[in-house]
N, C-alpha and C positions, 0 to 999 in steps of 0.2 A: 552652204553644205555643212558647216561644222555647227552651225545652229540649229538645223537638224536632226543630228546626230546626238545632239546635246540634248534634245525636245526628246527625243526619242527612247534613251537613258534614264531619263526625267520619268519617261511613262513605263520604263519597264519596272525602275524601281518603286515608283508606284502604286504597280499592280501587287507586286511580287508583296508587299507591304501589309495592300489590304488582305491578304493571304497568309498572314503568319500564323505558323505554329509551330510549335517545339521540335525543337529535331528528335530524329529519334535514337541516336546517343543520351539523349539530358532524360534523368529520372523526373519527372515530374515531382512537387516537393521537397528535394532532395537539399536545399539549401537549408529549408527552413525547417527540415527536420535535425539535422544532423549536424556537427561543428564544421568549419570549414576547413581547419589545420589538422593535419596529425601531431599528437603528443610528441612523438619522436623529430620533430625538426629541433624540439629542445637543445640536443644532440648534435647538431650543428650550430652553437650559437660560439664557439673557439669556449677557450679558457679550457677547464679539466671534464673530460666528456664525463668522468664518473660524478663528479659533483653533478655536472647538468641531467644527468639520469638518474640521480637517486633524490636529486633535489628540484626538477623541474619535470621531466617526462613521467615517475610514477606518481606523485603527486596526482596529476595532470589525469592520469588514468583512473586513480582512483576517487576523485571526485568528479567524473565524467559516469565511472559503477555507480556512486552514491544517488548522483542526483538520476538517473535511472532508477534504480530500486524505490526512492523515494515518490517517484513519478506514477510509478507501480502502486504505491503504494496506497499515493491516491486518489489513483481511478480505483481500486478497489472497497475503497471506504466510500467513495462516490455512489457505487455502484449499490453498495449494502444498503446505503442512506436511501437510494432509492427504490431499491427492493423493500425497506421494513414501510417507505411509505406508503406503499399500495397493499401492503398485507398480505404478502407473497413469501415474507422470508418466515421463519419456524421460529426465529428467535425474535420477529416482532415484539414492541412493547405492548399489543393488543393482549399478544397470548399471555396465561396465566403460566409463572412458570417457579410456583412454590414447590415445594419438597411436601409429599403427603407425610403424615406423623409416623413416627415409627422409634421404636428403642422403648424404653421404661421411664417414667414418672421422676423428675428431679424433684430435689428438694433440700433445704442447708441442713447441712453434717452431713450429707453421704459421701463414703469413702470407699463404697463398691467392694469392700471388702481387701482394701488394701491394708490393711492392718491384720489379716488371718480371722477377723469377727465373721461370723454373718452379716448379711445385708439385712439393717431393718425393714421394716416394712412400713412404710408409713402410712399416720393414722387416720381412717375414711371418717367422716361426721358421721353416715347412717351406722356405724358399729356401737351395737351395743353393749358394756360389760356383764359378764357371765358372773354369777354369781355360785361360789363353793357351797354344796351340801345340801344344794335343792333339786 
């Protein structure tokens, strides 16, 4: 009778086995996403809770933000890298992305007139000199 009962036990948990799935309490992922500890147990470790909170638990928090943001940071550069490789983003390296010309003609000694002069005018090769009195 009790070898039966033991057979029997045997076959339920068995079953019950080939049947597993997650409860539906447990987040799915939830281990391998996130830390396992709160920062604040810090806070129970004895000795001065202010030292353990200004020298364990914010620490704790803010290199938990950092490596978040950083995380952020890059999947979005991930993301760019693979946008500019299909030639979808604007700021692709395919596009041409010079400055058309625009302003006036440099050249050495210009002073723009920062001295109260006029601005010369510099000298074109096709100009020809004018000659007085003809």
């Amino acid at each position: 009778m009790k070898r039966l009962a033991l057979t029997a036990v045997a076959a339920v948990g068995l079953l019950a086995s080939l049947d597993a799935r997650p409860a539906l309490a447990q987040i799915p992922g939830l281990g391998r996403q996130g830390p396992a500890l709160s920062p604040f147990l810090n806070l129970r470790r004895g000795g001065n809770p202010a030292a353990n909170y200004f020298l364990g638990t914010l620490p704790e928090l803010d290199r938990r933000a950092t490596k978040a943001e950083q995380g952020a940071a890059l999947l979005d550069l991930e993301r760019r890298a693979e946008e500019a490789s299909t030639g979808e983003n604007p700021l692709s390296p395919q596009r041409d992305l010079r400055l058309p010309p625009s302003g006036h003609a440099t050249y050495f000694g210009n002073t723009a007139g920062y001295f109260g002069q006029p601005t010369p005018r510099p000298a074109t090769p096709a100009a020809t000199p004018r000659t007085r009195g003809r």
